[in-house]
C-alpha positions in Angstrom: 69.2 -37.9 -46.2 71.5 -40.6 -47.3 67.9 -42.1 -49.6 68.1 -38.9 -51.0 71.3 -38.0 -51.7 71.3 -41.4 -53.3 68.7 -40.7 -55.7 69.9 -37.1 -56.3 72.7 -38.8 -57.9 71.0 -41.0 -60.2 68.0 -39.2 -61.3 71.3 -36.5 -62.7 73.2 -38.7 -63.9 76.1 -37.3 -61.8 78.5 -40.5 -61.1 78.9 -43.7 -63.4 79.9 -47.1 -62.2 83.7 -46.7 -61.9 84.7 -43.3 -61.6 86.5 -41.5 -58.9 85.5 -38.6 -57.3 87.5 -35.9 -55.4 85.6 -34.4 -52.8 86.5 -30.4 -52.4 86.3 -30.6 -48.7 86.5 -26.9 -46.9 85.9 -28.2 -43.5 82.3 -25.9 -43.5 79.1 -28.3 -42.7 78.3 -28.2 -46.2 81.4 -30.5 -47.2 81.7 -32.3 -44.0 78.4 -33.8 -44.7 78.8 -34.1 -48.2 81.9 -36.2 -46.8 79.9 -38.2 -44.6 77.7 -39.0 -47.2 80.0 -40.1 -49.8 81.2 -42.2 -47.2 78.1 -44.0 -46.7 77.6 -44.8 -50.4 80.7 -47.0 -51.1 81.6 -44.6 -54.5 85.6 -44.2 -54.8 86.7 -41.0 -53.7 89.7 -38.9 -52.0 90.0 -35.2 -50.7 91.0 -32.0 -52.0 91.3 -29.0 -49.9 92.8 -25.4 -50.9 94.3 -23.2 -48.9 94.4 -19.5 -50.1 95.9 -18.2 -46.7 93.0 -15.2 -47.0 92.3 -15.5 -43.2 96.0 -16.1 -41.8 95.8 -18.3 -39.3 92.4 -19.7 -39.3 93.0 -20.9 -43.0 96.0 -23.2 -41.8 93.4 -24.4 -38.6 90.9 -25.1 -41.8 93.7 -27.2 -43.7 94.5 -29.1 -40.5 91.2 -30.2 -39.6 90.5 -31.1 -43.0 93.7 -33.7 -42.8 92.1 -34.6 -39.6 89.2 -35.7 -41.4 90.5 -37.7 -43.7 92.2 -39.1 -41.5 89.2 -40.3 -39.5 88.0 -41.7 -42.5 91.0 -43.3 -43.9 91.0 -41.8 -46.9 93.8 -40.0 -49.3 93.7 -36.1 -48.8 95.4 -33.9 -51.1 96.1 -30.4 -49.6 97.4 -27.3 -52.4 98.6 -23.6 -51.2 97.2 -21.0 -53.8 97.8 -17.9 -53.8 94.6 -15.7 -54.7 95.8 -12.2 -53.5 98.9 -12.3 -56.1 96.8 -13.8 -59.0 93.6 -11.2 -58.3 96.2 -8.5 -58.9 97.7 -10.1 -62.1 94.4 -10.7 -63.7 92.7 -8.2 -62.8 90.1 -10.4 -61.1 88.2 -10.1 -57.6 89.4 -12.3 -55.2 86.2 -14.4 -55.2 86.9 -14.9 -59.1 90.7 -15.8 -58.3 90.4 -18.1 -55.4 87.4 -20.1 -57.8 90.3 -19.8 -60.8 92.9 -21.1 -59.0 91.0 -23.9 -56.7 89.4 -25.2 -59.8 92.4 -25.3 -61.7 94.2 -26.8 -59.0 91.4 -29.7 -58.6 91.6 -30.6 -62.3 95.9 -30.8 -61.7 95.1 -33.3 -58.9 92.4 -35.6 -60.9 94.8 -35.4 -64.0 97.7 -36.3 -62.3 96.0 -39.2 -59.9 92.8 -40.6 -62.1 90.3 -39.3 -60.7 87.2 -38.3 -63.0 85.3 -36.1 -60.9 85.0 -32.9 -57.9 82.3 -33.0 -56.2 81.4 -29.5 -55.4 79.0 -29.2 -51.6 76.9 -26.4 -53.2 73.4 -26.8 -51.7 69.9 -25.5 -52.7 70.4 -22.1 -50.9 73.3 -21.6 -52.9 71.0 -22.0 -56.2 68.9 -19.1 -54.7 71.8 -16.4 -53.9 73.6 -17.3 -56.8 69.7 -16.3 -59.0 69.6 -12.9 -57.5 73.8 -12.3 -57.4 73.2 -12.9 -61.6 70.2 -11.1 -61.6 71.6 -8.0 -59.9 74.3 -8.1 -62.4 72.0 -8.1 -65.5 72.5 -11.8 -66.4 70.9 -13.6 -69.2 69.6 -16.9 -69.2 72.9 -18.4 -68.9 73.2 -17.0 -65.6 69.5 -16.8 -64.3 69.8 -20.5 -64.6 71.5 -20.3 -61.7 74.2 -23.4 -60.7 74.0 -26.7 -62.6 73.9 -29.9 -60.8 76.8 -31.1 -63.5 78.9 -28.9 -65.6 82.3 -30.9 -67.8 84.0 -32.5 -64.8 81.8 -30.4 -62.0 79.2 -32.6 -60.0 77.3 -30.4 -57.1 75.5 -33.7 -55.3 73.9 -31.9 -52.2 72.5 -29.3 -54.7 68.5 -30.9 -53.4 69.2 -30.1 -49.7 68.5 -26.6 -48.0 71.2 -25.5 -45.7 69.1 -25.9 -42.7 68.8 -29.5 -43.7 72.7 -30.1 -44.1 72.9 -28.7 -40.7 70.3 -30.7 -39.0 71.8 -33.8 -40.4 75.6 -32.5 -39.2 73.4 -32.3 -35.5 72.1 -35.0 -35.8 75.0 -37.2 -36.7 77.3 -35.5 -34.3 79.6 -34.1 -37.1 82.1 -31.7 -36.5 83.1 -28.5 -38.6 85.0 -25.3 -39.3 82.8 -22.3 -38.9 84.6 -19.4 -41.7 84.3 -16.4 -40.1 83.9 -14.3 -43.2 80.7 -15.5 -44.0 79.1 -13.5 -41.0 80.6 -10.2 -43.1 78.6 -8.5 -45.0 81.4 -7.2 -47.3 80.4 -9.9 -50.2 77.3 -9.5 -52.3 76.0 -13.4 -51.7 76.5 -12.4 -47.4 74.0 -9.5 -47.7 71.6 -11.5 -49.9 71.8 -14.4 -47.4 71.4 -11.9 -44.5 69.4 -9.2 -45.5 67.3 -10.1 -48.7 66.5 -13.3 -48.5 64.9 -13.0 -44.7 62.8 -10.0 -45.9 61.5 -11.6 -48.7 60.3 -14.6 -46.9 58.6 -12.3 -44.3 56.8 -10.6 -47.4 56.3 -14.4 -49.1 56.7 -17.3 -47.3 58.1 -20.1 -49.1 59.1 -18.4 -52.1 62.4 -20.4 -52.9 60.0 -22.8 -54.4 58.8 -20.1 -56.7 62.7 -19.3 -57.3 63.6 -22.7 -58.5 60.4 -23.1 -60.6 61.3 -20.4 -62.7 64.9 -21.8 -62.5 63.8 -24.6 -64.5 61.3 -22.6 -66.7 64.6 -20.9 -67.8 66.7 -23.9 -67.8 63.7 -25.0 -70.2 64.3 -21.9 -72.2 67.7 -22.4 -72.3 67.8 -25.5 -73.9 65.3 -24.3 -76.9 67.7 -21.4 -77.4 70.9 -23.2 -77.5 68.8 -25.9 -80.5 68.4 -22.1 -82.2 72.0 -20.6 -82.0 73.4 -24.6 -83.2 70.9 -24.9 -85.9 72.3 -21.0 -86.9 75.9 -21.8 -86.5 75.6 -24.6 -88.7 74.4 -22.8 -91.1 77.0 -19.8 -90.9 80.1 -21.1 -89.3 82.5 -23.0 -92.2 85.5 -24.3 -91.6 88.2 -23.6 -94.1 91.4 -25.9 -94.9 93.2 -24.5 -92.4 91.2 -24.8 -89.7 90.0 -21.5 -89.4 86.2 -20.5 -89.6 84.9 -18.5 -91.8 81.4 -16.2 -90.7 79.8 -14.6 -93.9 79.2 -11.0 -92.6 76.1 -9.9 -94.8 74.8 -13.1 -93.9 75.5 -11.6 -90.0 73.6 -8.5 -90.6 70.5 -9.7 -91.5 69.9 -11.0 -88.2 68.0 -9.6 -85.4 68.8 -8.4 -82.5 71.5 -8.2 -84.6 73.7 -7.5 -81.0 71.8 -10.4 -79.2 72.7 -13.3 -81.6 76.0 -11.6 -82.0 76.5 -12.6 -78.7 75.1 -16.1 -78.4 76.9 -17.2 -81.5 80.0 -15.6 -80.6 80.1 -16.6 -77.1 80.2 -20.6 -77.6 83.9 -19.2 -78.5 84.1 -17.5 -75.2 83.6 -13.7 -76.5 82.0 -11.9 -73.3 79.0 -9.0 -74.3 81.2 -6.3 -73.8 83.3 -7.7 -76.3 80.7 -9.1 -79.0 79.1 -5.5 -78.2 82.3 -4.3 -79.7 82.6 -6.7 -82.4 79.1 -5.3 -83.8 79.9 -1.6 -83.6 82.8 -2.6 -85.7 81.4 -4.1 -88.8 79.0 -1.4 -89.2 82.5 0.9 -89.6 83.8 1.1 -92.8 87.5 0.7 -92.2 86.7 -2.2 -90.4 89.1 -4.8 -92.2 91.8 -6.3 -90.2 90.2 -5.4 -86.1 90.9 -8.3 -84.1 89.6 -9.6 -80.9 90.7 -12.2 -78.6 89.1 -14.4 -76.3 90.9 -16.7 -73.8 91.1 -19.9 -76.4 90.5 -18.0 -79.7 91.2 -14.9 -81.8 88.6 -13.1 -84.1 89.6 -11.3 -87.1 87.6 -9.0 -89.4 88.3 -9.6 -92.7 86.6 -8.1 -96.0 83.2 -10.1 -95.8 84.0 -12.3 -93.2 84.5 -12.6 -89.7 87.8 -15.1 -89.3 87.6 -17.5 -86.0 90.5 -19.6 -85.0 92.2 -21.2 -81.7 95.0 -18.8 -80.5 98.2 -20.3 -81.9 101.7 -21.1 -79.8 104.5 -19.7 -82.3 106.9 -21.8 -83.8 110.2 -21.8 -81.7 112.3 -22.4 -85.1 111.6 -20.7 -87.8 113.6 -22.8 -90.6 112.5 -26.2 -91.1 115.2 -28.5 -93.5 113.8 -31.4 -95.7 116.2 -33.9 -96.7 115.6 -35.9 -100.1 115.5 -39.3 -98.2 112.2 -37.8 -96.5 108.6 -39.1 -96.7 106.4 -36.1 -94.9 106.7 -33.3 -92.4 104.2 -32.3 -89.5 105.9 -29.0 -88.9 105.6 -26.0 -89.5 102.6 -27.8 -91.8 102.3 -31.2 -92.7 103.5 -31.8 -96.5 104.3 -35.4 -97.9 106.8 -35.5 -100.3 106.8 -38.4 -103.4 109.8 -39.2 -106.1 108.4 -40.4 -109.5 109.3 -41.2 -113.4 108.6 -38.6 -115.4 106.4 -40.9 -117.7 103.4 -40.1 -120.1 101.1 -41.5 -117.9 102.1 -39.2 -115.4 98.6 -37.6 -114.0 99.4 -34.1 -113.0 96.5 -32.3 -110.5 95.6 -28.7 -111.2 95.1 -29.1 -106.8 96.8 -26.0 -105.7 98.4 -27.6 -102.8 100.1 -29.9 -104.6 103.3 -29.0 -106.3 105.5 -30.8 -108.8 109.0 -29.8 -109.7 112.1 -31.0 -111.9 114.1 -33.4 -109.1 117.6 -32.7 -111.1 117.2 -28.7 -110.4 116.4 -29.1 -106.8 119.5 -28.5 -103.9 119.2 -30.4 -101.0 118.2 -30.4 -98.0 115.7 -27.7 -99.3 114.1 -25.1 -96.8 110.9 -24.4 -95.4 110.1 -21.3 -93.3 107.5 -18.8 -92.9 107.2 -16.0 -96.4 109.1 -13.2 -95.5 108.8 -9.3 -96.6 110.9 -9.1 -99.5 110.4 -12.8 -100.9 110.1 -13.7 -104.8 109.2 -16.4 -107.1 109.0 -16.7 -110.6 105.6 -17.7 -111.0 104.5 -21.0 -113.0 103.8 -19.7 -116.8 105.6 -16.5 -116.3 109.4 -15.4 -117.3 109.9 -12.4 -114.0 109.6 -13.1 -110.7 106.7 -11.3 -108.5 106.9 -10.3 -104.8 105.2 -12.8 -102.5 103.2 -10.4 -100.9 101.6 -9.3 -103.5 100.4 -12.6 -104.8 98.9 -12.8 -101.6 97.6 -9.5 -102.1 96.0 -10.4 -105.3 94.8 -13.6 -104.0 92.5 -11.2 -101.3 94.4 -14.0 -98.8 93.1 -12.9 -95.2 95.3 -11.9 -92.3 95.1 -15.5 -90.6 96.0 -17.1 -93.8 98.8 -14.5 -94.2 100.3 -15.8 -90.8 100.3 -19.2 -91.6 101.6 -19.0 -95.0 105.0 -20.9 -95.4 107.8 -20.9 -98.8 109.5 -23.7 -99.9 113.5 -22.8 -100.9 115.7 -25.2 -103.0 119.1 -23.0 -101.8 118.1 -19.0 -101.4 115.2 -19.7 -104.1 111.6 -19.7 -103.3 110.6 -23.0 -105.4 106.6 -23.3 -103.9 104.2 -20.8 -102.4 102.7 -23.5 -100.6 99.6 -23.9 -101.0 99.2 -20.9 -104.0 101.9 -21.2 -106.8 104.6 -23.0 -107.4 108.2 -22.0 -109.5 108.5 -21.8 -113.2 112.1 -21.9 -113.0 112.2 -25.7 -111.5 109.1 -26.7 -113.5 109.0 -30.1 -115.2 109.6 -30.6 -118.8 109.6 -33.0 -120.9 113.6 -33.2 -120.1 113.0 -33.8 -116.8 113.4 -37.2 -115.5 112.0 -37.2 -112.0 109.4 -35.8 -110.7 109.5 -34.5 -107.0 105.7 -33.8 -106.2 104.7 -32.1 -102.7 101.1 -32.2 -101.1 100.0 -30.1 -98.2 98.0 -32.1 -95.9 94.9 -30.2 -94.5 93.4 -30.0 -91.6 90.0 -29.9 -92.5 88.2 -30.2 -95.7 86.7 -26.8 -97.2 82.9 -27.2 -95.7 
């Protein structure tokens, strides 16, 4: 087995000369012998094992053998306690879903904080087959009829070409001892009954049909990897990035597509927007008083604006709200990032029409000025005009979006607004041609329009 194990590895691409793999060791004969193995190889690696206290005291027997192990094989074991049944009731989650939360969570901690690159996960062949009909029973789409990948990010699942009945022969064979979990005789999980129940009958009925299984696997993995060309070659063409970072998704342009619900879904879930969500997101845009529903997903936030669906990473909130900018300073990176230049008024002076730079009368300005996010309320006296006008309803006139809205900051030289960053700048502190220096500010941005 070792041969193939071996070749497993390089014919994947799973390990590269010089990383460092921790092994998620359970003490089950799957991960003893995908210990054994990596033992055999020479490759770099340490163990991880979780214990979620589920089955009282046999857990704590599982965590001690485990250390036993590594022991034997004197190598570095790291042990965590996580607690599923707590975090399953907090997120709402089975305790399948929470225990695979928290143990992969806790295996990233551990490489992060001890360099090592990679978990190796002792999923086997079998485990491709339940895992085919748990998605399938669950009305899965490609994504999940695919079954389990041999590599996913940091992931590596290097016994994923043996059966089970192999990995147990070998653990005979070699004299390896292991934990037996006693919950995998129950039939209370889905995967149990599929191993106990389904699986069996279907062999009786066809003989050999995991071979079948894992054909079409790759027919769909095949699929899968035309489809995903599709959806990039479509985002491309609709996603746009704005200056602030934010993407813009024409919604006419949306509309036109069909399944209009299907490729709702594969575009939106590269941002991690489940069906039930992107379902929601299309019986919304055919509403009219659809302007302004958001959505969330666990790294981003979807607004919809007039003609335009608004994507962007969740942001942390500032924990200041008043930023101070001293005359002697070159540039700020918070709240955004504005650079700040002194110069002679001259007649060669070029002055850009670039609303996000601003230029002001360096004599009229009090010190340190203020920068903080527009409030309710706010007013500036617009460049060109002689009364002032309430900053929310330039932005109002501007048709600026909800997003931008949040992220819109004023510049104050003592309680006046002197700059609408970004949008329009004060007529009272304009230059002239009495003005001597010149105090220009640019707003740096994140991305260029396009």
């Amino acid at each position: 087995m070792i041969n193939r194990f071996e070749k497993y590895i390089g014919q994947n691409n799973l390990i590269k000369p010089g990383d460092r793999v921790l092994l998620a060791v359970s003490g089950g004969v799957d991960s003893v012998v995908m210990l054994n193995l990596f033992h055999k190889t020479g490759i770099k690696y340490a163990i991880a094992h979780c214990n979620f206290k589920l089955r009282g005291a046999e857990s704590d027997v599982d965590e001690k053998f485990v250390r036993l192990l590594a022991h034997n094989y004197n190598v570095e074991v790291f042990s965590g306690l996580c607690n599923a049944t707590d975090y399953s009731k907090k997120k709402n989650l089975s305790m399948q879903e929470a225990a695979r939360e928290l143990r992969y969570a806790w295996f990233n901690k551990v490489c992060l904080h001890n360099n090592y690159s990679l978990v190796a996960v002792a999923h086997n062949h079998d485990d491709t087959i339940e895992t085919f009909f748990i998605n399938l029973f669950r009305g899965a789409g490609l994504k999940g009829l695919k079954s389990i990948p041999a590599k996913r990010q940091n992931i590596i699942r290097p016994l994923m070409f043996a059966t089970r009945n192999q990995i147990e022969e070998y653990a005979n064979k070699h004299n390896l001892e292991f934990r037996e979990d006693s919950s995998n005789k129950s039939d209370y999980y889905l995967r149990n009954k599929i191993r106990h129940h389904l699986i069996p009958k279907i062999e009786e009925i066809s003989p050999g049909f995991s071979s079948a299984i894992e054909k079409s696997i790759d027919n769909l993995k095949d699929s899968d990897l035309i489809l995903q060309s599709a959806i990039n070659e479509k985002i491309k063409h609709l996603f746009i990035a704005n200056s602030t970072g934010t993407i813009n998704v024409s919604i006419p342009e949306l509309l036109k597509l069909s399944p209009f619900e299907v490729w709702m879904y594969y575009l939106l879930n590269k941002f991690g927007f489940n069906r039930q969500i992107t379902d929601s997101i299309c019986v919304s845009l055919l509403e009219e008083n659809r302007t302004g529903l958001k959505f969330s997903s666990p790294d981003y936030e979807l607004l919809i604006d007039r003609n335009y669906l608004l994507i962007r990473k969740h942001r942390k909130k500032s924990s200041s709200n008043k930023y101070k900018i001293t005359k002697e300073q070159n540039e700020i990176a918070a709240p955004v990032n504005i650079i700040f230049e002194n110069h002679k008024n001259a007649p060669e002076f070029i002055f850009s029409k670039n609303n996000n730079i601003a230029y002001f009368d360096f004599a009229k300005l009090i010190f340190p000025l203020t920068i903080r996010h527009w409030e309710v309320g706010d007013r500036i006296i617009p460049f060109g005009m002689t009364g002032s006008k309430l900053i929310s309803d330039i932005l109002i006139d501007s048709k600026v979006d909800l997003f931008e809205k949040e992220n819109t900051y004023v510049v104050l030289s003592g309680e006046k607004v002197i700059w609408l960053v970004g949008h329009r700048s004060s007529n009272e502190f304009k230059v002239t041609k009495s003005t001597k220096h010149i105090f220009m500010m640019e707003l740096r941005l994140l991305f260029s329009p396009g």
